[in-house]
C-alpha positions in Angstrom: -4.4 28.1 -10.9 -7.3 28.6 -8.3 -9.8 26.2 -7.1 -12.4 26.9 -9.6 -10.6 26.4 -12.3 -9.4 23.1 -11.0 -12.9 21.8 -10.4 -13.8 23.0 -14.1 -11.0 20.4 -15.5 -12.3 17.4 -16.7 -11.8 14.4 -14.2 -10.5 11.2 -16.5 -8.3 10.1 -14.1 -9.3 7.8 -11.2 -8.3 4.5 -9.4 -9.2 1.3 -11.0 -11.1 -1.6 -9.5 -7.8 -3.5 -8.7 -7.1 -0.3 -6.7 -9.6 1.5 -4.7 -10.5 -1.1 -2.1 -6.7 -0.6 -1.1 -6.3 0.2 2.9 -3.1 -0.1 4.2 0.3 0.6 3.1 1.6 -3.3 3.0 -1.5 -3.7 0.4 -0.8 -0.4 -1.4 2.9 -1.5 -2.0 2.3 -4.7 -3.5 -0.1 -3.4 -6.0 2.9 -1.8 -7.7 6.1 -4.3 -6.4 4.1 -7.5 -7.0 4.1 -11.4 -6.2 5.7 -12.6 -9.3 8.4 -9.4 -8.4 9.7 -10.5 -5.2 9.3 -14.2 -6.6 11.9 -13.4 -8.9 14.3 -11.4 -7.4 14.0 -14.2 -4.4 14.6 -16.4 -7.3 17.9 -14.5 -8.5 19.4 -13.6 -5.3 19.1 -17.3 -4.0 20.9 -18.3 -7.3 23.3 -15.9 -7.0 24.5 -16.1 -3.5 24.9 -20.0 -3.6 27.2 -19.5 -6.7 29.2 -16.0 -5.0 29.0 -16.7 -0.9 32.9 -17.5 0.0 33.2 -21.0 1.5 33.5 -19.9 4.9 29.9 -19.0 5.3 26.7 -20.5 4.5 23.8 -18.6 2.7 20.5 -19.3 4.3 18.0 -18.6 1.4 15.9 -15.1 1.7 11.8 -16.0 1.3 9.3 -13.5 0.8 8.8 -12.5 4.7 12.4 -11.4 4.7 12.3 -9.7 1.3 9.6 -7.8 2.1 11.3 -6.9 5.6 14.4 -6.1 3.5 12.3 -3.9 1.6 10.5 -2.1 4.4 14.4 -1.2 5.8 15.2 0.5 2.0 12.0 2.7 2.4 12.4 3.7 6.2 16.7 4.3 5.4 15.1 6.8 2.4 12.4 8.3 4.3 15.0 8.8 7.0 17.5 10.4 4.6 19.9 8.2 5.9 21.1 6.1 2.8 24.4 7.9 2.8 25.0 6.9 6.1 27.2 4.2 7.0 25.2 1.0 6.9 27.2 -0.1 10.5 26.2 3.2 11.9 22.2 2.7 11.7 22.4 -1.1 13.2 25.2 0.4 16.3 24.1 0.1 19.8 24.3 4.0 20.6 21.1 5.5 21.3 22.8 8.6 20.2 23.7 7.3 16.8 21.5 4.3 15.5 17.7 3.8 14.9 16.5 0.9 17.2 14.4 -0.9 14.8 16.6 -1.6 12.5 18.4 -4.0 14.4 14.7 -5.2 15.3 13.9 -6.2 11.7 16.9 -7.7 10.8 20.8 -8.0 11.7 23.4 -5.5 9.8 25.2 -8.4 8.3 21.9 -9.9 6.6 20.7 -6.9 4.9 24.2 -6.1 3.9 24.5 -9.5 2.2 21.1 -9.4 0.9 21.8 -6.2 -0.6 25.2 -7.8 -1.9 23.3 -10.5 -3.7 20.2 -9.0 -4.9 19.5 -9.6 -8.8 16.7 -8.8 -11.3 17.2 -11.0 -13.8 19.6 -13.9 -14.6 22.9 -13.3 -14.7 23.7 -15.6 -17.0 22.1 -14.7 -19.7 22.3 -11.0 -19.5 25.2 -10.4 -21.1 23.7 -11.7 -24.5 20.5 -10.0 -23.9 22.3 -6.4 -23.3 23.5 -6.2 -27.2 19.7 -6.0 -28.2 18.5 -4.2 -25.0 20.9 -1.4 -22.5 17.8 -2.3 -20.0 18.4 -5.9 -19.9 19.4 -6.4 -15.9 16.0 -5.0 -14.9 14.1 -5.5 -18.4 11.8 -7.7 -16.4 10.9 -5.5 -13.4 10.7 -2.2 -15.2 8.2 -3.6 -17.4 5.9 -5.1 -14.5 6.3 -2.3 -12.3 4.9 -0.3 -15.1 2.3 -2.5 -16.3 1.3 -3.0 -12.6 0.8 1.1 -12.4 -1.2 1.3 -15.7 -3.2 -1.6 -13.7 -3.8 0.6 -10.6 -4.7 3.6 -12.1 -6.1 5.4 -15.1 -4.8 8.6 -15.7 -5.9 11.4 -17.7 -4.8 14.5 -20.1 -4.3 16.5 -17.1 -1.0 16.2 -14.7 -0.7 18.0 -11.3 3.4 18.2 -10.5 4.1 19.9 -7.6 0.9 21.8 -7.1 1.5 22.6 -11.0 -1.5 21.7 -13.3 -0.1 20.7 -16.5 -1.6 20.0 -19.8 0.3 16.9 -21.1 1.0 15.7 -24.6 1.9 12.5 -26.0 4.9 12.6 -28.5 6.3 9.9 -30.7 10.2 9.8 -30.1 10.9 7.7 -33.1 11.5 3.3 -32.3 14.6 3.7 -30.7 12.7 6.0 -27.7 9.0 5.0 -27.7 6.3 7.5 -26.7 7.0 10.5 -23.9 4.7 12.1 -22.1 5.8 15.9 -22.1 4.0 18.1 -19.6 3.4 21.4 -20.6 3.8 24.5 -19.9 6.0 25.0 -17.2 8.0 22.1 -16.8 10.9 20.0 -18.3 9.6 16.7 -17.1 9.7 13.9 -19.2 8.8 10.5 -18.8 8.3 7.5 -20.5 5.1 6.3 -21.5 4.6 3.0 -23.3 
């Protein structure tokens, strides 16, 4: 599709008010993982590493500067492809081998025991909940992270995936599935939209 025809398509789609004043990244990535997100998996890895730390050590509990430091290391392992690495390997000493700020955000053995402990619900009651509901362990966070990018931005009939422009349709999947969004023509992706 060239140019022209993509400034003939209708434009729907924009950012909302929440949205458009955005400037940084810090403020970008809390629109979508939000307050009342990191409150709760602070809430659920706290709970869960004072009931599962052996008794030799002492679990200092994580607040919201370290989870969102914790968070920061997941993005810049994935956006260094290096989440198959060995997690000992990115906080070595070797120049050669390791990525110095790593180490400068936080040691090897926290993040490793944060990551350990991490939770998205309560693990208590999961078990009950997971008869009614396969999603139940992140329930919660799935449905505010996608309430959160319905808040953030409003799109439109028209989907652009991979320079593709797609037309895409709404089809009911019956109660047990919900509604999918199916883009059309040329690809198979399919995603969930409720």
């Amino acid at each position: 599709m060239n140019s022209t025809t993509l400034q003939n398509l209708p434009r729907k789609c924009s950012l909302t008010e929440q949205s458009e004043h955005i400037e940084t990244e810090d403020e970008c990535f809390h629109l979508f993982i939000n307050e009342e997100m990191i409150d709760d998996l602070i809430l659920w890895a706290n709970k869960k590493a004072s009931e599962s730390m052996p008794s030799n050590k002492k679990w200092k509990p994580v607040d919201r500067i370290e989870m969102d430091a914790f968070f920061g290391l997941l993005l810049l392992i994935g956006r260094f492809r290096e989440s198959r690495e060995c997690q000992s390997d990115l906080w070595k000493d070797n120049d050669a081998l390791s990525t110095r700020f790593y180490a400068a955000v936080m040691s090897r053995d926290r993040f490793t025991d944060i990551l350990r402990y991490i939770r998205f619900d309560d693990t208590a009651t999961c078990e009950a909940r997971k008869t009614d509901d396969k999603l139940a362990p992140i329930r919660h966070v799935t449905d505010t992270f996608i309430k959160n990018c319905k808040s953030c931005y409003n799109a439109s009939d028209i989907g652009c995936v991979d320079e593709c422009t797609c037309q895409v349709s709404l089809e009911n999947m019956g109660s047990k599935y919900g509604r999918y969004a199916i883009l059309k023509p040329s690809t198979a992706v399919t995603w969930r939209y409720t």
